[in-house]
C-alpha positions in Angstrom: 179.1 106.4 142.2 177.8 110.0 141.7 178.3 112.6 139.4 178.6 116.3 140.8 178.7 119.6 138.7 179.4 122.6 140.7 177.7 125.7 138.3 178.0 129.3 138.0 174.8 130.8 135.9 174.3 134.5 135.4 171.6 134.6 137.9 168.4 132.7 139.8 166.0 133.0 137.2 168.2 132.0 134.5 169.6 129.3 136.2 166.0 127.9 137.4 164.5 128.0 134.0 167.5 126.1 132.4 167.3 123.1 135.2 163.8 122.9 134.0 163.9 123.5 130.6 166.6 120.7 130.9 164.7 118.1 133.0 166.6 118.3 135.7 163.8 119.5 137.8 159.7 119.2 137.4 156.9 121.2 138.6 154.2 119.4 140.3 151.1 120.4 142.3 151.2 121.8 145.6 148.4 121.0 148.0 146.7 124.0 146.6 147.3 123.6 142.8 150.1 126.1 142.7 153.5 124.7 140.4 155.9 123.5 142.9 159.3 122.9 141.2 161.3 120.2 142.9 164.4 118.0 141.5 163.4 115.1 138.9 164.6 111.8 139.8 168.1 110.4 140.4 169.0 114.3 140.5 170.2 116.4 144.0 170.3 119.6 143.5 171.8 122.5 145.9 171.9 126.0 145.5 174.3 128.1 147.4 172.9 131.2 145.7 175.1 134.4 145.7 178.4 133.4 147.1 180.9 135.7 148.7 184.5 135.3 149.7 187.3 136.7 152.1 186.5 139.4 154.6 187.6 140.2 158.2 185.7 140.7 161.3 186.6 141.8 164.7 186.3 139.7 168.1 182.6 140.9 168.3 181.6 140.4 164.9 182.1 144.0 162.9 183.3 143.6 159.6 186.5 145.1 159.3 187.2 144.1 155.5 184.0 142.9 153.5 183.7 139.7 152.0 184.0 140.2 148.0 180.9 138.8 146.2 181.5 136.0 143.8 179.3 136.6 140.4 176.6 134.8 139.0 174.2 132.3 140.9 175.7 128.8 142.0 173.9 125.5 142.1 175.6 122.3 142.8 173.9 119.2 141.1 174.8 115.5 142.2 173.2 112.4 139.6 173.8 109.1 139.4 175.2 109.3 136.2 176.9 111.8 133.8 174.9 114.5 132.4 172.9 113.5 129.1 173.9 116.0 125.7 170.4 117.1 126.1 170.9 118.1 129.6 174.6 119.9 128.8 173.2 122.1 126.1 171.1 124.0 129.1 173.6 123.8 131.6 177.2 123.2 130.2 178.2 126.5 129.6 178.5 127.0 133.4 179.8 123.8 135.0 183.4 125.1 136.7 186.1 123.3 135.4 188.1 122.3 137.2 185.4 122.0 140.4 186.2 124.1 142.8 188.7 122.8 145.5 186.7 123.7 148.5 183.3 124.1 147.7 181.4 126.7 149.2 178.6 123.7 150.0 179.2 119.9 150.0 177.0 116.6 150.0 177.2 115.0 153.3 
């Protein structure tokens, strides 16, 4: 059984320091010493980013109606259990509820 949260932070860096901050990722030497931030254990983590929406374009690809831009930055998390309180009071505020229908990205 998994767990997924589908969030909507404010924007990258926000949403990267609270998945730390949380435990929900770790920084770890590179091969050259430099911090490399990768998801902690038991945690999948996904981030679509800046998401956009609709638009319409021609036969050979020219936008006739742009997509609209969805706001904030989106990161989808998958655990093998529930989120801890500890781990909600970085990231609670922007878990979409209800979880989007269609997801913009899903876990194979």
């Amino acid at each position: 059984m998994f767990f997924d949260y589908y969030l909507r932070g404010p924007d990258r860096d926000t949403v990267r320091a609270a998945l730390l901050a949380a435990g929900l990722t770790v920084e770890i030497p590179d091969d050259y010493g430099q911090p490399l931030r990768v998801s902690a254990n038991s945690v999948s983590i996904t981030s679509p980013g800046e998401i956009s929406v609709g638009g319409e374009w021609d036969a050979e690809g020219n936008v006739i109606t742009p997509p609209t831009p969805v706001p904030g930055w989106h990161t989808n998390l998958r655990l093998v259990r529930p989120l801890t309180e500890a781990e909600l009071a970085h990231v609670g505020a922007w878990i979409l509820d209800p979880a989007p229908e269609t997801p913009y990205r899903v876990w194979a």
